[in-house]
C-alpha positions in Angstrom: 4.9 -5.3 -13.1 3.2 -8.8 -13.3 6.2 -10.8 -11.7 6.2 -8.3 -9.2 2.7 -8.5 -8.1 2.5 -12.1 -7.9 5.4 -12.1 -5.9 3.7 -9.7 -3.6 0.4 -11.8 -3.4 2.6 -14.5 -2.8 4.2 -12.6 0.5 1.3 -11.4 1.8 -0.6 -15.1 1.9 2.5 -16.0 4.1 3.5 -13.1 6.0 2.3 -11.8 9.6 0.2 -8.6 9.9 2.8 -6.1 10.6 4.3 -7.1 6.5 1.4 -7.0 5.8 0.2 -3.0 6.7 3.0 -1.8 5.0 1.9 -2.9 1.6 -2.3 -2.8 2.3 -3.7 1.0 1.4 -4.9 2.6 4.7 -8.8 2.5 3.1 -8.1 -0.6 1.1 -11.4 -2.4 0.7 -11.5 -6.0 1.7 -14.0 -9.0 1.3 -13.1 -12.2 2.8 -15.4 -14.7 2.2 -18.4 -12.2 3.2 -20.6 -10.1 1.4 -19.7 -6.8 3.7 -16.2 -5.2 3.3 -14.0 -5.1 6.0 -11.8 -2.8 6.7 -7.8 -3.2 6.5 -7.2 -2.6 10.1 -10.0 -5.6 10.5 -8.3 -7.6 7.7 -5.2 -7.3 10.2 -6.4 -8.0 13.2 -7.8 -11.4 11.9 -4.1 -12.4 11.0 -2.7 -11.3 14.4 -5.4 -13.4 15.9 -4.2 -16.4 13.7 -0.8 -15.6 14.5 -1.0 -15.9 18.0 -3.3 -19.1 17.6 -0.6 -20.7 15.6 -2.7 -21.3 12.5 0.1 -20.3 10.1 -0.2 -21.1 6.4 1.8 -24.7 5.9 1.6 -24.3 2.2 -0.5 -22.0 0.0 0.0 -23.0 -4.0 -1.7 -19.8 -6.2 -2.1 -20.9 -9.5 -4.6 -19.8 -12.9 -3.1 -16.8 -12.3 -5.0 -14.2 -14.7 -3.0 -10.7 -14.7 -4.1 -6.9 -16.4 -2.2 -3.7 -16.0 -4.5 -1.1 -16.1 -2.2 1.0 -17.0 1.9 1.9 -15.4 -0.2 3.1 -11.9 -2.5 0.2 -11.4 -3.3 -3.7 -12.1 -5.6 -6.3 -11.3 -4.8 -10.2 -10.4 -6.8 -12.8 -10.3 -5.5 -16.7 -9.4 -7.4 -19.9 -7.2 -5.5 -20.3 -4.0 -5.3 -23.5 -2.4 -3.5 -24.6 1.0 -4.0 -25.8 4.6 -3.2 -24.3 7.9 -1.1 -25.8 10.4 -3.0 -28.4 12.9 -5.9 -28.2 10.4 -6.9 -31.2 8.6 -8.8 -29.0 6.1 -7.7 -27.2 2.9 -8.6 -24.0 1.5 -10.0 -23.2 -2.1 -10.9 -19.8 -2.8 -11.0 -17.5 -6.0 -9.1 -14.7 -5.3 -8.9 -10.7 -6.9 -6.5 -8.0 -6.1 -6.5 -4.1 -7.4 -3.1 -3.0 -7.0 -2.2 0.8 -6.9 0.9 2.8 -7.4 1.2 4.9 -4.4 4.0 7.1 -3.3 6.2 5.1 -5.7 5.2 1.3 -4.2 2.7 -0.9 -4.9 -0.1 -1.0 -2.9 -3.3 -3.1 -2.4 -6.3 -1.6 -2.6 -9.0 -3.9 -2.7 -9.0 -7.9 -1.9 -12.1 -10.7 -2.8 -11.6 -13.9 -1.7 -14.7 -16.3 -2.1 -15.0 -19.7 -1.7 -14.6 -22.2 -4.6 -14.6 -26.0 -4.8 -11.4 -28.1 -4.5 -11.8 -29.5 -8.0 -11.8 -26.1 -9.8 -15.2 -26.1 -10.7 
């Protein structure tokens, strides 16, 4: 299961909203760099709006990658991400954690933190 969720978080960093919805439970909760949840439908919307401005990913490196199976039906990640957008000079750092749930036979995400953290990893 571990290699298999990475892999997903890995996607979904890169992929456009519509990959997206089909891995994202429908009442998955979401924070993104806020202290109020947002809502996957919001979480969605902010990627369409990105894809249409162009501000793709140009890289995205996850790495002190921290993984725990809850148990065969569920799992939590943790890992720093780190990248830039196209036509952006600035870089991302954020601490990231993701709940997966099996659902229906698929993995699904059901809840999403991503804060802020420094570039240097401290």
């Amino acid at each position: 299961m571990r290699d298999k969720l990475l892999a997903l978080e890995r996607l979904l960093w890169k992929s456009k909203a519509e990959v997206c919805r089909s891995y994202v439970l429908k009442d998955a909760v979401i924070y993104m760099n806020s202290d109020a949840p947002i809502t996957r439908e919001d979480a969605l919307a902010r990627i369409k709006r990105l894809d249409a401005d162009g501000q793709r990913w140009a890289n995205v490196e996850l790495d002190e990658m921290e993984f725990l199976a809850l148990d065969n039906d569920a799992a939590i990640i943790t890992y720093r991400a780190r990248g830039s957008v196209t036509g952006k000079n600035s870089e991302l750092s954020a601490r990231c954690t993701s709940l997966y749930m099996r659902r229906n036979g698929r993995l699904r995400l059901a809840f999403h933190e991503q804060m802020k953290a420094s570039k240097s990893g401290a």
